[in-house]
Phi, psi and omega in degrees: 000343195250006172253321172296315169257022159086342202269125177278011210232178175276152207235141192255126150231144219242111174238117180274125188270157178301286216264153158248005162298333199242009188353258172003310161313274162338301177302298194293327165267342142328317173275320169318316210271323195260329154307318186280331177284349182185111161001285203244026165266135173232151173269156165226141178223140232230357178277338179288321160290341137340285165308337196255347194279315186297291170346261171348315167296312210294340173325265217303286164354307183277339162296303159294328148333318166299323162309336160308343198253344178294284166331310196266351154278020160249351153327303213290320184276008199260310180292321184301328179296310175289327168266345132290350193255322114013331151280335190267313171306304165289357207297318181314313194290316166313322194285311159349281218273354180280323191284336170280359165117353195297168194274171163266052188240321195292345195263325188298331194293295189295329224273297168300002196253314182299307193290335178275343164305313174292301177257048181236030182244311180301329206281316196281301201320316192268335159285327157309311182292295198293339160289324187294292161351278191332283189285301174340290181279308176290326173276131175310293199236078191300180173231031184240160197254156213285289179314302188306329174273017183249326195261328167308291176337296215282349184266352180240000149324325194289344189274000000 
């Protein structure tokens, strides 16, 4: 390599082995080969640092993942707090409308209806922030444009 490009310093060449029965082989004469042209040239073989790079992401990964699971259990009292406390607010109108004749079936009906209008306004709301999050922020270089996270946000308002 250093007679061929003219360059007298150490030069990185990158070798793909064929087969993976003779890795080892392969490898153990690469080192021969580049020990006998110089000393003080070294081989690196990149799949154990590879490996250990992965590990690690996978590490880190598994730690942000855990934060979704933080959120819906401080979530879960948040909601159960906002709908007890929405029942202590309606008791009157609840009571109205039981005197005006309505079932507890008709009060229980509006009661479910006000909580999936709520959570199903948080559920889009927080799935819009987290792709904008996601891609803004966790992904380095996104390959989505300010607009495209914008048409995101507004397509999933929608739901």
């Amino acid at each position: 390599m250093q007679r061929i490009t003219g360059v007298s310093k150490p030069n990185i060449l990158l070798v793909k082995v064929a087969s993976l029965s003779d890795y080892e082989k392969v490898l153990n004469e690469i080192r021969g080969a580049v020990k006998a042209v110089n000393q003080d040239f070294e081989v690196l073989e990149l799949n154990t640092i590879l490996e250990k790079s992965l590990a690690f992401l996978g590490l880190q990964w598994s730690a942000i993942m855990f934060l979704p699971f933080c959120a819906l259990a401080s979530a879960v009292p948040c909601f159960i707090g906002y709908v007890v406390l929405a029942l202590t607010e309606q008791r009157q109108e609840f009571g109205v409308l039981r005197a005006l004749g309505a079932k507890p079936r008709t009060i229980l009906k509006v009661v479910a209806v006000q909580n999936l209008v709520v959570l199903f306004s948080s559920y889009a709301c927080g799935v819009a922030f987290g792709i904008i999050i996601t891609l803004l922020i966790l992904v380095p270089n996104p390959l989505v444009t300010s607009f495209k996270v914008l048409q995101i946000a507004g397509l999933l308002s929608q739901l």
